[in-house]
C-alpha positions in Angstrom: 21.5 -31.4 39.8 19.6 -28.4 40.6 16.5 -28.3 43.0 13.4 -26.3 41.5 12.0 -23.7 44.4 8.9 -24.6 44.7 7.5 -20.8 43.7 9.7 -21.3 40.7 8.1 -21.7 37.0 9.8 -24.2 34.4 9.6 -25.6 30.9 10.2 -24.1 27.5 6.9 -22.1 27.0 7.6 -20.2 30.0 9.9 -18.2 28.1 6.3 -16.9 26.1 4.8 -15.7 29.2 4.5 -11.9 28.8 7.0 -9.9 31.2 4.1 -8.1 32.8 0.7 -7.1 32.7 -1.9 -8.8 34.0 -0.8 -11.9 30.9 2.5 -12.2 33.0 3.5 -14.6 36.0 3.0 -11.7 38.8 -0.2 -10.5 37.0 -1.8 -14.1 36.6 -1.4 -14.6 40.6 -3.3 -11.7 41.4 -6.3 -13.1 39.3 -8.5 -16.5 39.7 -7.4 -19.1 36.8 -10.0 -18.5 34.0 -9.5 -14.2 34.4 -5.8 -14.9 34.3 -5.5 -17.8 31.2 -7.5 -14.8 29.3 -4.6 -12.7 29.6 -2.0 -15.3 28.2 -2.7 -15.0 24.6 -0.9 -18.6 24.2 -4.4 -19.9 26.0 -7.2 -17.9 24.0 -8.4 -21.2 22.5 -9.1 -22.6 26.3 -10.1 -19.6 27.5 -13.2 -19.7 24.2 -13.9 -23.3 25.1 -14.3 -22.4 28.7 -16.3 -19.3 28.1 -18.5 -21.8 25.6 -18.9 -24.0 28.1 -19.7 -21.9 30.9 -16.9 -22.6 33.0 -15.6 -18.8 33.6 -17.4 -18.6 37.2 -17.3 -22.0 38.1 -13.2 -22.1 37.5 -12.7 -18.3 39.3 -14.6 -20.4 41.9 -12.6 -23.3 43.1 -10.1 -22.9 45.5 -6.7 -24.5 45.7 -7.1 -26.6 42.4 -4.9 -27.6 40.2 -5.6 -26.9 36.1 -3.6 -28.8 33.2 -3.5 -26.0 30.7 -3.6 -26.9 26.8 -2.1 -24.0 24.4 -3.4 -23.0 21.3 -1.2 -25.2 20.1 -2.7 -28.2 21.5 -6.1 -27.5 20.9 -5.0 -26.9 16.9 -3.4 -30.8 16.9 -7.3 -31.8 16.7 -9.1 -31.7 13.5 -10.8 -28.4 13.0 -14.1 -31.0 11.8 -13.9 -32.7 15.8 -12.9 -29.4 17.3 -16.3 -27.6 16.1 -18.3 -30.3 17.1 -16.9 -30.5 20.8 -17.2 -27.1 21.1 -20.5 -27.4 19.8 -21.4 -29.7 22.3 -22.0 -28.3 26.0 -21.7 -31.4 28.0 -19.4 -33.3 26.1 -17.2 -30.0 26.2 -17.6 -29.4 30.2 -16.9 -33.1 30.3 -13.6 -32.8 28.4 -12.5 -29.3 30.7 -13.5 -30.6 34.1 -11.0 -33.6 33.3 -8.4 -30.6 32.9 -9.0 -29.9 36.4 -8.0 -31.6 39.9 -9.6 -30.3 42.9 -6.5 -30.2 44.8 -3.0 -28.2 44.4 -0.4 -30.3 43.2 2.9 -29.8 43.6 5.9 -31.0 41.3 6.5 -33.5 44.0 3.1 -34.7 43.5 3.1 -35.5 39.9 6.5 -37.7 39.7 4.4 -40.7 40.1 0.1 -39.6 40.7 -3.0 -40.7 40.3 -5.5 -38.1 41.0 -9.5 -37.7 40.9 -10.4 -34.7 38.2 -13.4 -32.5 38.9 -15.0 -34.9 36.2 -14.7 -37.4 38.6 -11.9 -39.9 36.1 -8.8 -40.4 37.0 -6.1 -38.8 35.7 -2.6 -40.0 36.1 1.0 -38.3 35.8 4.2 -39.0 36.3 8.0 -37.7 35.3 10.9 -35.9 37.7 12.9 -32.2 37.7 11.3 -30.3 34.6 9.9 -33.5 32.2 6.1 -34.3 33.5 3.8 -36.5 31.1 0.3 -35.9 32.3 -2.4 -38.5 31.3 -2.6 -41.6 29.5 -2.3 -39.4 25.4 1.2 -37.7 27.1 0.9 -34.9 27.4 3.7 -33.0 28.3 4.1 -29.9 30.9 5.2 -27.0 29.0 5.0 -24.2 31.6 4.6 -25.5 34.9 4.0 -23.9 38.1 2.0 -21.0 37.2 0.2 -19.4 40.2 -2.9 -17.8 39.7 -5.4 -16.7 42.8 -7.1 -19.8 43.5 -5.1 -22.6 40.9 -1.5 -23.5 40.4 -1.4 -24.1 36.6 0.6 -26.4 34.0 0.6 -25.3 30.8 0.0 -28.8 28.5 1.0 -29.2 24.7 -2.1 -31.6 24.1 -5.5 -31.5 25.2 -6.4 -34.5 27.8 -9.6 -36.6 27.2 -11.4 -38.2 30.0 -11.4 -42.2 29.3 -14.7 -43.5 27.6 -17.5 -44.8 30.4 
């Protein structure tokens, strides 16, 4: 049973995380979250949705927030048809990348069993132990967690989360 520091990154797309340079873990923490996701080439997709969307200043902005992080991967599990038009959309896009964000830092310890308020204002909820978190009610699972950046810790998600209906 080992204990995780709580410094210490986990999950299988860690291991994709460049070595160094500014895409690596010591580069990403000396950069706020949206400059260092833009040097992870496993978050390009985000990192276009956020720059489409505005978000680039608004992200670097926040202090001590946490940021669910969906890969490329996760973005390409929508339909290229529904992932145009979101992107095409400015609010409904903000809408869906706020949700991705919790105006807090949360630790491991935090998401075994949470409920949290997003930036969007919904909640989002989490829950798992050691290395296996689901985040939100789709499950989405933490692929890389723990990433520090400047001004967010980051999980790196394999889906992307959508805020519930209104």
């Amino acid at each position: 049973d080992s204990v995780l520091m709580p410094a210490e990154q986990f999950g299988s797309a860690c291991s994709a995380i460049p070595k160094d340079g500014p895409g690596s873990f010591q580069g990403m923490a000396q950069d706020p979250v949206a400059t260092a996701a833009s040097n992870n080439p496993a978050l390009s997709t985000l990192v276009a949705a956020v720059k489409q969307a505005g978000l680039v200043d608004t992200l670097n902005g926040l202090k001590g927030v946490t940021v669910f992080a969906p890969t490329n991967d996760a973005f390409a599990k929508i339909p290229k048809a529904d992932l145009d038009k979101v992107l095409a959309d400015k609010a409904t896009l903000t809408k869906i990348l706020t949700y991705h964000v919790v105006p807090k830092s949360l630790t491991t310890t935090d998401l075994a069993n949470g409920s949290f308020d997003t930036v969007e204002k919904a909640k989002l909820t989490t829950m798992g132990s050691g290395t296996d978190f689901t985040i939100g009610s789709g499950g989405a699972k933490v692929v890389c967690g723990n990433v520090k950046t400047a001004n967010a810790t980051v999980y790196i998600i394999d889906s992307v989360l959508m805020p519930p209906a209104n």
